[in-house]
Backbone as numpy.savetxt, mean C-alpha at the origin, in Angstrom:
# Nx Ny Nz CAx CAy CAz Cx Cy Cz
27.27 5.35 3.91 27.50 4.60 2.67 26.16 4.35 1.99
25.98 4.44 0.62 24.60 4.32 0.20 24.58 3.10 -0.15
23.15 2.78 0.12 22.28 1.32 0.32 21.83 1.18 -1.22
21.97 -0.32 -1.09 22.00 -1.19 -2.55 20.55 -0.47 -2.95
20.96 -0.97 -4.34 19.40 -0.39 -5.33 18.45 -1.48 -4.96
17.39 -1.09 -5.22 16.26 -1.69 -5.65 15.98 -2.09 -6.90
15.82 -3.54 -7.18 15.65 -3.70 -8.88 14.90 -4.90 -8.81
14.51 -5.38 -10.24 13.30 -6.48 -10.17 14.05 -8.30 -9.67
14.81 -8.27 -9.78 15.70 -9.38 -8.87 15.54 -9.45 -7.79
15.35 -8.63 -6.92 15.31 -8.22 -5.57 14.35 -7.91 -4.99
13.31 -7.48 -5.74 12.01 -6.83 -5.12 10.92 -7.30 -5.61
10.28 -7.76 -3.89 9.03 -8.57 -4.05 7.92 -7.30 -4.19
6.68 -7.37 -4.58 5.57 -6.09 -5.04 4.77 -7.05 -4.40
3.97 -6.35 -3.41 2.46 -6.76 -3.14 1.38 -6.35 -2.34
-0.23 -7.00 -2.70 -0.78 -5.93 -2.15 -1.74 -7.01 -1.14
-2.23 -6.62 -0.03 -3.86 -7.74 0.29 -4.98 -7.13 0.76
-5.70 -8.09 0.20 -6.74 -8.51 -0.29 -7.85 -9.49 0.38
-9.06 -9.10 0.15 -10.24 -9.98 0.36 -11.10 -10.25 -1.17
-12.55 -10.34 -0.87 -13.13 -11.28 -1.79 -13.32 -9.82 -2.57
-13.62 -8.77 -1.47 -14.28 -7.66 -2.04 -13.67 -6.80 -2.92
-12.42 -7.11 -3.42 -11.51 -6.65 -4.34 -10.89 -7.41 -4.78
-11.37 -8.47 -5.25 -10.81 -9.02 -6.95 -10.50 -8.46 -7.79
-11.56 -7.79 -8.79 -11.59 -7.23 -9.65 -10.50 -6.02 -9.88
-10.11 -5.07 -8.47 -9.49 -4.02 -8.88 -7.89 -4.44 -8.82
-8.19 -5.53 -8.01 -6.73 -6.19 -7.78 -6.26 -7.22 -8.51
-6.93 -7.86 -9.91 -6.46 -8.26 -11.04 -5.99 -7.26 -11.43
-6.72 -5.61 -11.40 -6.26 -4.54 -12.80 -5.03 -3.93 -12.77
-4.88 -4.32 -11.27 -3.69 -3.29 -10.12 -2.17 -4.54 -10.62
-2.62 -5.48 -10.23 -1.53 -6.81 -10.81 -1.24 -6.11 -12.20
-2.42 -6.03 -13.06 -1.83 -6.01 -14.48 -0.97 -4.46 -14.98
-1.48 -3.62 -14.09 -0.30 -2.18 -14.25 0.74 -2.74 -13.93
1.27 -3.39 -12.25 2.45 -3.63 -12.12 3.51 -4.16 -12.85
2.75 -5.21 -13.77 3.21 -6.02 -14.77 3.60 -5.29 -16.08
2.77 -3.81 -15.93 3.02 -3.22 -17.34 4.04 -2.25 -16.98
4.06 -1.21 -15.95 4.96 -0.31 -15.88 6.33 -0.91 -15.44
6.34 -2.10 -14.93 7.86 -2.55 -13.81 8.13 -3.78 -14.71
7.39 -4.87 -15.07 8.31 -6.00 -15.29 7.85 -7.02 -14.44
7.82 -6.41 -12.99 7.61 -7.30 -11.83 6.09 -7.77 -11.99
6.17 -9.72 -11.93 5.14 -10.35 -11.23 4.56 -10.16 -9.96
3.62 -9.20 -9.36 3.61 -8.72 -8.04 2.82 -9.89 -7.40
2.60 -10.23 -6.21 1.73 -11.14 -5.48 0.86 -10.35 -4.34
-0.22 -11.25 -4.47 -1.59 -10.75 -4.26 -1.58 -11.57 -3.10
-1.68 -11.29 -1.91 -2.16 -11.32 -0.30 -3.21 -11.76 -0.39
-3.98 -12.87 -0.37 -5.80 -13.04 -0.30 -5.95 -13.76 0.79
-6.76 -12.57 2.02 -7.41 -13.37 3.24 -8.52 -14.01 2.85
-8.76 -14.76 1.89 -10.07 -15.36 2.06 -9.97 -16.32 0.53
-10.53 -18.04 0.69 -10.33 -18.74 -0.35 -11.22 -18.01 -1.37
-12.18 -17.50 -1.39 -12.73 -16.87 -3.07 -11.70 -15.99 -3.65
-10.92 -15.24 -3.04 -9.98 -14.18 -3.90 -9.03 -15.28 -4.24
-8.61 -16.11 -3.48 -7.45 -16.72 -3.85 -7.96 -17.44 -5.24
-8.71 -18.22 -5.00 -9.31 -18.99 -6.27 -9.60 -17.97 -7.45
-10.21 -17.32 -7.37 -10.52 -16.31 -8.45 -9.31 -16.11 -9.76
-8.20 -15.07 -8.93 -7.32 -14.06 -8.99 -6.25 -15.73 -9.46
-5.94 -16.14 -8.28 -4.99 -17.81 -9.00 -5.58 -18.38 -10.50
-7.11 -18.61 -10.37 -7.27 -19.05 -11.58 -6.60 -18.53 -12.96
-6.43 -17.49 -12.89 -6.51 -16.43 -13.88 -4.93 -15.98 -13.99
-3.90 -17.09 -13.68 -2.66 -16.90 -13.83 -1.82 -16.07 -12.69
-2.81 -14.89 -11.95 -1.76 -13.97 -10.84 -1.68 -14.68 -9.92
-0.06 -14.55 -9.06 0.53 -14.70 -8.63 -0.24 -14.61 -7.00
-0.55 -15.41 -6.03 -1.18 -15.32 -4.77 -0.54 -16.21 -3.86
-0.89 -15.52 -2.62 -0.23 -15.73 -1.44 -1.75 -16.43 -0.53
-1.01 -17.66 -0.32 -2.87 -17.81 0.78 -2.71 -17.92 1.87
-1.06 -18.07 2.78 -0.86 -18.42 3.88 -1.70 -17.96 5.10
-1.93 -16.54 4.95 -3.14 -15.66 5.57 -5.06 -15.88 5.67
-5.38 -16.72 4.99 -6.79 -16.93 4.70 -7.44 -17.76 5.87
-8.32 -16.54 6.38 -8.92 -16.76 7.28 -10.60 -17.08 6.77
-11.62 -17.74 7.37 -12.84 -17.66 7.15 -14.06 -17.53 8.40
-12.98 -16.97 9.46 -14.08 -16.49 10.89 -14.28 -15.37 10.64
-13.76 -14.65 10.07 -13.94 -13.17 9.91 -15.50 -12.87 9.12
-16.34 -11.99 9.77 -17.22 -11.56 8.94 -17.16 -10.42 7.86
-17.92 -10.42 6.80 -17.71 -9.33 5.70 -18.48 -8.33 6.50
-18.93 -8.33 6.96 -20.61 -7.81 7.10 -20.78 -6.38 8.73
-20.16 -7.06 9.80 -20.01 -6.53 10.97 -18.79 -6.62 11.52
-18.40 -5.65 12.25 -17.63 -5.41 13.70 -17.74 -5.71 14.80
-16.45 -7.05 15.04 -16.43 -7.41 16.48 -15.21 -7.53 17.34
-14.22 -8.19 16.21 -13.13 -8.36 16.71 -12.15 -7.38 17.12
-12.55 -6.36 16.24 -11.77 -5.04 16.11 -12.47 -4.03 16.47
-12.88 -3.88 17.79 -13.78 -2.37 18.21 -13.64 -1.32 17.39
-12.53 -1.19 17.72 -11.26 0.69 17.50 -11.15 0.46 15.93
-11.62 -0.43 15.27 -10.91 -0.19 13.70 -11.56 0.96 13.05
-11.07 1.71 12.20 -12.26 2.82 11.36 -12.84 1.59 10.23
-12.17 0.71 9.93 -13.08 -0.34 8.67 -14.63 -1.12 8.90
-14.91 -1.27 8.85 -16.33 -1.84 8.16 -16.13 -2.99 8.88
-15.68 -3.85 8.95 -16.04 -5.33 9.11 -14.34 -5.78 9.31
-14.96 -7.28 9.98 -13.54 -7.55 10.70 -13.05 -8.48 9.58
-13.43 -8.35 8.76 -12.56 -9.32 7.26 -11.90 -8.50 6.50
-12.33 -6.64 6.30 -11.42 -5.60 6.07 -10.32 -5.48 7.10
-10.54 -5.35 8.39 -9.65 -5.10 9.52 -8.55 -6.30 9.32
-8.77 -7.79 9.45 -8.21 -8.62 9.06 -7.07 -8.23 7.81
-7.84 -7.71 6.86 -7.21 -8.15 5.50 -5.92 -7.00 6.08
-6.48 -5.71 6.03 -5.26 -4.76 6.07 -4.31 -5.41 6.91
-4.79 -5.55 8.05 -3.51 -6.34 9.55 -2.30 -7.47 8.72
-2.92 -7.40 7.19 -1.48 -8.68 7.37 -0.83 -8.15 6.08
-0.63 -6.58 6.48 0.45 -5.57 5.60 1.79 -5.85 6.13
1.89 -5.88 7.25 3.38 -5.78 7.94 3.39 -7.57 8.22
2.70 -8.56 8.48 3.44 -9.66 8.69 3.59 -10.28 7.22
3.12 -9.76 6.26 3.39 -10.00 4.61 4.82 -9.50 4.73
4.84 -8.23 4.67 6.05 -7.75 4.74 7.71 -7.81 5.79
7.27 -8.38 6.63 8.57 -8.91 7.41 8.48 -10.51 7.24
7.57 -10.88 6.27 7.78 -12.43 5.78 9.00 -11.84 4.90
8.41 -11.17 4.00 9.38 -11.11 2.73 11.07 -10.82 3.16
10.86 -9.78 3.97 11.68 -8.87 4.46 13.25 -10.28 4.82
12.35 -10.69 5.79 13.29 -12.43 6.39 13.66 -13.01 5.50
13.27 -13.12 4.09 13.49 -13.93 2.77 14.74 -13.03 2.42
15.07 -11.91 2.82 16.52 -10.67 2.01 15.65 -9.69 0.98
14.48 -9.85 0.67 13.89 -8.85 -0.29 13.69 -7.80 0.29
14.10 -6.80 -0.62 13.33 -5.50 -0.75 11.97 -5.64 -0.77
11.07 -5.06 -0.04 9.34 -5.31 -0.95 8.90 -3.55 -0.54
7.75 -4.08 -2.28 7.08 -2.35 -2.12 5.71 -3.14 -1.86
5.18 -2.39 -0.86 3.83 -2.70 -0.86 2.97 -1.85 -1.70
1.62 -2.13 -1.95 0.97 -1.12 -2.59 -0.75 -1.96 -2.87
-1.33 -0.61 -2.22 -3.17 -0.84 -2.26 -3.30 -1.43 -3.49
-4.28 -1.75 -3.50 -4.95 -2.58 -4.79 -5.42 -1.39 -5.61
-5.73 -0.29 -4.97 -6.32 0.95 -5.87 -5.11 1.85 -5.61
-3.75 1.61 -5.69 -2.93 2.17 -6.14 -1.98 2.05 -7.24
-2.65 2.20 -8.73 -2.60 1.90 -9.70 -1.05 2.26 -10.26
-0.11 1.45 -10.68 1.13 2.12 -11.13 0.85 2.37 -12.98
1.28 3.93 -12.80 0.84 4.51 -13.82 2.75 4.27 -14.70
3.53 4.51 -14.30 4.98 4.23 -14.45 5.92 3.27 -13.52
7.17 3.29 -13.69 7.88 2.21 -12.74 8.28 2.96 -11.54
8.27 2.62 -10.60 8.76 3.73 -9.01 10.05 3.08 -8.82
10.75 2.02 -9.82 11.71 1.91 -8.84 13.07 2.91 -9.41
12.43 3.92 -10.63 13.65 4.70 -10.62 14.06 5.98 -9.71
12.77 5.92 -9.23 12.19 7.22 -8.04 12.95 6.48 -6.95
12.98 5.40 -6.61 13.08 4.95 -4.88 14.60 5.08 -5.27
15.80 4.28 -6.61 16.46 4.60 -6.62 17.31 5.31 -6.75
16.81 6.93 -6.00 17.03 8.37 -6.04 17.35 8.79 -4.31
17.04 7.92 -3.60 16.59 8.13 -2.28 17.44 7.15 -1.64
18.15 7.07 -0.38 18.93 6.09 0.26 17.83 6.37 1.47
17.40 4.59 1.96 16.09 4.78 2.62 16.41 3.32 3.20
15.56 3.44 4.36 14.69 2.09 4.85 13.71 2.09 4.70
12.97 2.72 4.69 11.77 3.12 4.30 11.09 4.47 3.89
10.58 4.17 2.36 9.89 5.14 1.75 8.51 5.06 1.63
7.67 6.11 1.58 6.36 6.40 1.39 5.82 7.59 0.40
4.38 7.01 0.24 3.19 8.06 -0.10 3.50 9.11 1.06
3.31 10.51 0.52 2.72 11.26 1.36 1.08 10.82 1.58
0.90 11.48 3.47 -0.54 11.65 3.34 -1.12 12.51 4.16
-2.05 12.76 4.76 -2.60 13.57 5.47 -3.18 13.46 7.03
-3.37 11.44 7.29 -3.54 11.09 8.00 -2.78 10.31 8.89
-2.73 10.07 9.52 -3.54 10.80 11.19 -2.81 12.28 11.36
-4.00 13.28 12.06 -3.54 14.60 12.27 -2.25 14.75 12.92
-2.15 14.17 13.68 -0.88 14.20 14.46 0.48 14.46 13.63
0.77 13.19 13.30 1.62 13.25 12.45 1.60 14.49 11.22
0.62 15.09 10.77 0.46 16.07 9.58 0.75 17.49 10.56
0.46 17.65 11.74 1.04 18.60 12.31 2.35 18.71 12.88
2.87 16.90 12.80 4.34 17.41 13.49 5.26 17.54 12.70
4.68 16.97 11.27 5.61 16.83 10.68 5.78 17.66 9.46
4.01 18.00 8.91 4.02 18.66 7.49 3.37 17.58 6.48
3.02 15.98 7.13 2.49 15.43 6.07 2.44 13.58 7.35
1.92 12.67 6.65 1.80 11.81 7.52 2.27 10.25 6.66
2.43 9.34 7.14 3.12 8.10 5.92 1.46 7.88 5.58
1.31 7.43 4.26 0.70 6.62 3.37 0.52 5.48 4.04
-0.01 4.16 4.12 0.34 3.18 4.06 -0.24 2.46 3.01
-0.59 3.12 2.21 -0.89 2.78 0.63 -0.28 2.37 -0.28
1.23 2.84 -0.08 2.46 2.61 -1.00 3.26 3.30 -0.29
4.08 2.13 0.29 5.49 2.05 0.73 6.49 1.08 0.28
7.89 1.36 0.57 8.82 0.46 0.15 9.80 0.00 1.26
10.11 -0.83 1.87 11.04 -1.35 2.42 12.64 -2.11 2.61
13.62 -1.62 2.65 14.93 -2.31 2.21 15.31 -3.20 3.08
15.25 -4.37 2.16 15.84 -5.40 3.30 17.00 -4.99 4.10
16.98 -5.66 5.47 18.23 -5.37 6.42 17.11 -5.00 7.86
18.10 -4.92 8.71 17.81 -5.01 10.15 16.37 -3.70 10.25
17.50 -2.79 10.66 16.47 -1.48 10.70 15.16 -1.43 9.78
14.75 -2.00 8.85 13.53 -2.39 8.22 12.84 -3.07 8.70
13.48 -4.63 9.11 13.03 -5.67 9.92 12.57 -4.85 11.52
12.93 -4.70 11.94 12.91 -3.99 13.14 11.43 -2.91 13.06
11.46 -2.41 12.50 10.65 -1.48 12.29 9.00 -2.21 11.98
9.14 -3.28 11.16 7.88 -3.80 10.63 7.63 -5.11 11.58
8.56 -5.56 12.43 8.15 -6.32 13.67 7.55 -5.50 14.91
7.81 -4.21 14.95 7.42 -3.73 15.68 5.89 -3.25 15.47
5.76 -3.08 14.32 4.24 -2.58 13.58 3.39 -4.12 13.93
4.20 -4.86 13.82 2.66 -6.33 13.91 2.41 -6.16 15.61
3.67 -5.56 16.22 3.24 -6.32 17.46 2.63 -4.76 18.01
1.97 -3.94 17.28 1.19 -3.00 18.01 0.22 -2.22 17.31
-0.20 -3.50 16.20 -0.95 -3.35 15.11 -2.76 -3.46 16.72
-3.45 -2.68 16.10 -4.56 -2.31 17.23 -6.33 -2.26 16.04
-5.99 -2.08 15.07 -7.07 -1.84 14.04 -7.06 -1.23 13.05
-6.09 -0.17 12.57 -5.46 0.43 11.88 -4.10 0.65 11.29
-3.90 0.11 10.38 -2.29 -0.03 9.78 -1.52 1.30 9.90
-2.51 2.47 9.47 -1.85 3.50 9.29 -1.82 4.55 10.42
-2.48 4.13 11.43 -2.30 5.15 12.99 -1.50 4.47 13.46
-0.91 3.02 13.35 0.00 1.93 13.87 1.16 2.33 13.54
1.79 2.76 12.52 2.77 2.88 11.66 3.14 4.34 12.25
2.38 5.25 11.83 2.51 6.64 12.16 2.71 7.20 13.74
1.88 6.40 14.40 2.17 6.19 16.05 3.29 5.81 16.32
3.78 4.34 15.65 5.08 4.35 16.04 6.41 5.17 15.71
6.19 5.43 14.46 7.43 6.56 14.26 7.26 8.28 15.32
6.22 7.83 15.09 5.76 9.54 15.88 6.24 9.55 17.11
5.95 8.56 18.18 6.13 8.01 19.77 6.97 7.46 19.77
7.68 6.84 19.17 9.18 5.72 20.16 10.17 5.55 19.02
10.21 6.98 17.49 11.35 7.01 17.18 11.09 8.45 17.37
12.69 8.69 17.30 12.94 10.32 17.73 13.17 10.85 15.78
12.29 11.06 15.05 12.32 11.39 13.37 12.63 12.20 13.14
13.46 13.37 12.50 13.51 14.53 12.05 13.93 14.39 10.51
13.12 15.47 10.00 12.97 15.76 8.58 13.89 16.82 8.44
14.58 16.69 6.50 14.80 17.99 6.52 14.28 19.13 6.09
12.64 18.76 5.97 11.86 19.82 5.35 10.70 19.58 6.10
9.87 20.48 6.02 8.78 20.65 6.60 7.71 21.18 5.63
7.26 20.41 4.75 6.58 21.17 3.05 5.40 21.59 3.92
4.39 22.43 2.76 3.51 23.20 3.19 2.38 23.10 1.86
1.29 23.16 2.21 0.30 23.57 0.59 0.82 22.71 -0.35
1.25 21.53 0.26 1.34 20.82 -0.96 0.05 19.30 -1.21
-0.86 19.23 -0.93 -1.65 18.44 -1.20 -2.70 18.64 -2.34
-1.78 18.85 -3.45 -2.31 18.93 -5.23 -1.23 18.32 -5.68
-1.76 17.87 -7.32 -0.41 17.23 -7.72 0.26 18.03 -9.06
0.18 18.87 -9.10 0.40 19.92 -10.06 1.87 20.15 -9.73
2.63 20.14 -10.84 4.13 20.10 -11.01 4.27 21.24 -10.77
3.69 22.63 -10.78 3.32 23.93 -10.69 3.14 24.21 -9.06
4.61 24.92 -8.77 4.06 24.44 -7.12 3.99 23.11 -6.48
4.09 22.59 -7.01 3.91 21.04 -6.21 5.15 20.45 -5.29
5.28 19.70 -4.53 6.04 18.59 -4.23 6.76 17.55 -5.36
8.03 18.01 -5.39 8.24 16.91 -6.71 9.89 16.41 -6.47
10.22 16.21 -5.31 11.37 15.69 -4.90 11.29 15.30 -3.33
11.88 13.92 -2.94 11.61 13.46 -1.90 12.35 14.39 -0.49
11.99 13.96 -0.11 12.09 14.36 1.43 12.27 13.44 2.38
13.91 13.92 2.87 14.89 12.78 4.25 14.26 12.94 5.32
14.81 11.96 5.77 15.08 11.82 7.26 15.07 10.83 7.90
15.73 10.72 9.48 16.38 9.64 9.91 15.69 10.07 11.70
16.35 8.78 12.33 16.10 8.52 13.56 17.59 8.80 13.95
17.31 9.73 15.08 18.80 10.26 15.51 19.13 8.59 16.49
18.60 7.85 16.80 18.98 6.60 17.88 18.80 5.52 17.46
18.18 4.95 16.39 18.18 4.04 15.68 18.60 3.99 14.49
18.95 5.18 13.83 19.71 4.88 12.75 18.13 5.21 11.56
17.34 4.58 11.96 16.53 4.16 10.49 16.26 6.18 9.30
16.64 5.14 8.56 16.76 6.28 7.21 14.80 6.13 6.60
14.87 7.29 6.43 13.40 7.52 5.71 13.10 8.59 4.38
12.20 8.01 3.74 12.41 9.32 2.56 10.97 9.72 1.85
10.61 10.73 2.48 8.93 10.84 2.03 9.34 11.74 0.57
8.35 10.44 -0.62 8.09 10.79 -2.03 7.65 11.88 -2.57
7.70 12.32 -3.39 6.88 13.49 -4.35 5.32 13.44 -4.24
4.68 14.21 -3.90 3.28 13.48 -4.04 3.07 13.95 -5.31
3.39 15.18 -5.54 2.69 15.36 -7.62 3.21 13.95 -8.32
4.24 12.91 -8.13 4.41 11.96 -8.78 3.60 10.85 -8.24
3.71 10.86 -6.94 2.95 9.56 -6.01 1.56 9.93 -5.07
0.51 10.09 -6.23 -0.38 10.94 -5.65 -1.18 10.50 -4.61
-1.88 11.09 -4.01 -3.15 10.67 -3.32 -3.92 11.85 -3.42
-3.80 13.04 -3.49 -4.74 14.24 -2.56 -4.87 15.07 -3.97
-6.19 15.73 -4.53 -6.38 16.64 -5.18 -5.43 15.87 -6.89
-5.83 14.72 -7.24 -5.76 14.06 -8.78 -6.69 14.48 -9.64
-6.17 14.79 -10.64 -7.26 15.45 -11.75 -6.16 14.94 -13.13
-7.39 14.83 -14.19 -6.59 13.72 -15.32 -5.61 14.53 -16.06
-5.27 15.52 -15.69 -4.25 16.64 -16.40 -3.06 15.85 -15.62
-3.25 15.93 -14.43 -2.11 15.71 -13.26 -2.03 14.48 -13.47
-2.93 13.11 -14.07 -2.62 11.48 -14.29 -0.97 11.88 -15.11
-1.14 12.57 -15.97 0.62 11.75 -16.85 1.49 11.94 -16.77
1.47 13.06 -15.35 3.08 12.80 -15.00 2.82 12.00 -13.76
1.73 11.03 -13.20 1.90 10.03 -11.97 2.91 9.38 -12.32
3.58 8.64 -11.34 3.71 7.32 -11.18 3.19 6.21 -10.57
2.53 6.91 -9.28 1.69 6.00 -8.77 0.34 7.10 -8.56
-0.88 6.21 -8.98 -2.26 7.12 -8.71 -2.97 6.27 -7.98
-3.08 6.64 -6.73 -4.08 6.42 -5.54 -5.04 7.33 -4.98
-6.11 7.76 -5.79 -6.55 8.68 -5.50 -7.59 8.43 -4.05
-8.05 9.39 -3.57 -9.01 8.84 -2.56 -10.35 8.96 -3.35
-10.84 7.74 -2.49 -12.19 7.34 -3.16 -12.64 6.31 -1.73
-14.11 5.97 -2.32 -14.83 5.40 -0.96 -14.32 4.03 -1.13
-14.45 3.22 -0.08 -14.35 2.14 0.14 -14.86 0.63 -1.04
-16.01 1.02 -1.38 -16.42 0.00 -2.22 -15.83 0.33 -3.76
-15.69 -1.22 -3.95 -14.90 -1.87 -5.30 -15.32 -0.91 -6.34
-16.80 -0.92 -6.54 -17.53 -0.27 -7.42 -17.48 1.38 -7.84
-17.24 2.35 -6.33 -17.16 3.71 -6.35 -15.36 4.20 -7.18
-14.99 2.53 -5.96 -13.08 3.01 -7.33 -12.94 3.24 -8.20
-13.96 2.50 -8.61 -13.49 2.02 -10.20 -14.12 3.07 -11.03
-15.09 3.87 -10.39 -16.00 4.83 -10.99 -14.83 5.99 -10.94
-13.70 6.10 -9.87 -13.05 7.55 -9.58 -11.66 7.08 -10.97
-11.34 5.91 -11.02 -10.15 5.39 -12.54 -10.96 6.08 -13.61
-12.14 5.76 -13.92 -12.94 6.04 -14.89 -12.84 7.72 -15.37
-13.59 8.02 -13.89 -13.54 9.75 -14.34 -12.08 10.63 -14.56
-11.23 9.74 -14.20 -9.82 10.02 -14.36 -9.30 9.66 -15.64
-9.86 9.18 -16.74 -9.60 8.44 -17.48 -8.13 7.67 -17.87
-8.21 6.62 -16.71 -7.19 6.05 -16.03 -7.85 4.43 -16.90
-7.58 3.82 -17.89 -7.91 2.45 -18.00 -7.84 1.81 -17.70
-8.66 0.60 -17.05 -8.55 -0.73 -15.96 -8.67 -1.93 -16.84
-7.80 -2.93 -16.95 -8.63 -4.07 -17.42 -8.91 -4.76 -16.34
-9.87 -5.14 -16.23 -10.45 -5.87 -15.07 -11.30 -7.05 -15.91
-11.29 -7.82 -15.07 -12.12 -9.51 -15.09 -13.41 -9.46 -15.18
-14.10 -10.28 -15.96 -15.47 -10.13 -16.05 -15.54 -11.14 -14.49
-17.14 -10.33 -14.04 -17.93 -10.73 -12.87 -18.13 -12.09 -12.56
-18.47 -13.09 -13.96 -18.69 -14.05 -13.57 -18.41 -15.32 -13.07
-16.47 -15.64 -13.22 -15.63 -16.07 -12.77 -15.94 -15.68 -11.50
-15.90 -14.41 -10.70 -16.14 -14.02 -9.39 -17.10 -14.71 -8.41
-18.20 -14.72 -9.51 -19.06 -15.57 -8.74 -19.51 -17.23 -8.86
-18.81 -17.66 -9.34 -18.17 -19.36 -9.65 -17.00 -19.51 -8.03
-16.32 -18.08 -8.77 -15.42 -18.93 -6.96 -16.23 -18.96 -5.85
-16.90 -17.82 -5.94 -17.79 -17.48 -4.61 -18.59 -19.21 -4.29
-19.32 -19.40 -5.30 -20.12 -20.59 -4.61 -18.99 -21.82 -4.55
-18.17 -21.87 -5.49 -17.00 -23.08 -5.15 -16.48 -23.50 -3.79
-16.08 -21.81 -2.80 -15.06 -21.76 -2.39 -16.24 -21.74 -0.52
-15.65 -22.47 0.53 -16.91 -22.44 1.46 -16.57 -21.15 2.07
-18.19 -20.43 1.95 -17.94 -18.86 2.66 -18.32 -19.03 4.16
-17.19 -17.66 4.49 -17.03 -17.65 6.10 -18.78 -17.55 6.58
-18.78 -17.43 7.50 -20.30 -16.98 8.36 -20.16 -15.50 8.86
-21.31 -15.09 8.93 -21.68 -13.80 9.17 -21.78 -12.46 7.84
C-alpha cells in the first residue's frame, strides 16, 4: 500500500551546525524558505551559532549545545575523518535530531548546510514510496562496490513510522565518528538490501546519460523500503553551472572550510545571501567560548 505524502504540514527540514558555519547556514535556511515554503531548523552545537543565526529570525534548535568540545583538535573521536571533536560532535547529532523529530510523527529531510535547495524535493520524494531516501554518493567504497553507489548523508529524507524509527535508533547507537560509514555500515551489515538497479558511470549530472529517476529497494526481513534519488537532479559528483538548472538539490563537493564553499557556490554561479561577518563576531565574544 503506498505511504502517505510528504508535504509542508508534515515535514520538519533540518540541518547541524557549529560556530564554523553560520554564514552558509543562514544562506542554506534562506533557499529552503525560497524553493519549499518550509521554515527549516538549524541544529546549533554551540551557543555562538545559536545566538547568531536566532538573532536574525531562523528557526534553531539548542537542545544539543555542547561547549567541551574543541574547534581546534582531536580527542574524543580517534577514528573520526573530521578535524576536531566539535565537527565530530556537530555531525553525531544527525540521527538523534532526527529520531527526535521522527517520535514527534514528522516526516524530516535532513540536509548539509552546503546543500543548497536549488528547487522543492518534495515533488521528487513524492514520486518514490520510501522510508528512506537519499543523495547518491560514492562513499564508503564498500557500499559503491556492492551496490553501484553509496547513501549521501548530506540529504536524506525520512518517513515517519516504525521502520524509520528503527533504523535511525539504530544509527545513534553505533554512531563511532562518522555519520556516513555508520549509516552505510549498517544497511550494508545487518540489513539484507537489494536494489533494483545497479547504475554505472553515473557520477556527472548531465541529463545526457545521466541518472535521472530514482532507484528501489527494500530489506527482504525488515521490511524497510528505500529509494536512491537522481543524482543529475540531487547532485554531488561532477556539478558544472550548465548542470545547476536542472538541480534540485546542489551539494557539490568542496573542502571543509566555510570560506572554500562559498568560493565553489560562487564559481557555480549559484547566489548566496549570506550575513554580514560582523554580527558573527558580536556573538562570538557575547556567547562563553568552549576551551581548546
Amino acid at each position: 500500500m503506498p505511504k502517505s505524502d510528504f508535504d509542508r504540514a508534515n515535514t520538519t527540514v533540518f540541518t547541524v551546525i557549529n560556530r564554523q558555519y553560520t554564514r552558509i547556514a543562514a544562506a542554506w535556511a534562506t533557499s529552503v524558505r525560497s524553493a519549499s515554503g518550509i521554515d527549516p531548523t538549524i541544529v546549533c552545537s554551540d551557543q555562538e551559532s545559536h545566538t547568531f543565526l536566532s538573532d536574525r529570525g531562523f528557526s534553531c534548535d539548542g537542545a544539543y549545545m555542547a561547549s567541551e568540545y574543541s574547534y581546534w583538535k582531536k580527542s574524543v573521536w580517534q577514528n573520526s575523518g573530521f578535524k576536531s571533536d566539535s565537527a565530530t560532535h556537530t555531525i553525531s547529532l544527525k540521527f538523534p535530531a532526527a529520531l527526535k523529530y521522527l517520535n514527534l510523527g514528522r516526516n524530516i529531510i535532513f540536509s548539509d548546510a552546503d546543500a543548497i535547495w536549488l528547487s522543492d524535493p518534495l515533488p521528487e520524494l513524492n514520486l518514490c514510496d520510501f522510508d528512506i531516501a537519499f543523495q547518491p554518493g560514492s562513499f564508503p567504497r564498500e557500499s559503491k562496490e556492492a551496490w553501484g553507489f553509496s547513501i549521501c548523508t548530506g540529504f536524506f529524507a525520512l518517513r515517519a513510522g516504525e521502520p524509520a524509527r528503527r533504523l535511525c535508533s539504530e544509527a545513534v547507537e553505533n554512531f563511532s565518528g562518522d555519520d556516513q560509514i555508520c549509516l552505510n555500515g549498517l544497511l550494508l551489515n545487518q540489513y539484507d538490501v537489494r536494489w533494483n538497479e545497479k547504475p554505472q558511470g553515473w557520477e556527472h549530472c548531465n541529463l545526457h546519460n545521466g541518472w535521472l529517476a530514482p532507484i528501489g529497494g527494500s530489506c527482504r526481513h525488515s521490511g524497510l523500503q528505500l529509494a536512491a534519488l537522481p543524482h543529475a537532479k540531487f547532485q554531488r559528483h561532477g556539478t558544472t553551472r550548465a548542470c545547476v538548472k536542472h538541480a534540485v538539490i546542489c551539494h557539490p563537493n568542496s573542502p571543509k572550510s566555510e570560506a572554500k564553499k562559498l568560493k565553489v557556490f560562487k564559481d557555480l554561479s549559484i547566489p548566496l545571501d549570506l550575513p554580514k561577518r560582523r554580527g558573527l563576531l558580536d556573538a562570538f565574544r557575547n556567547a562563553r567560548l568552549p576551551s581548546g
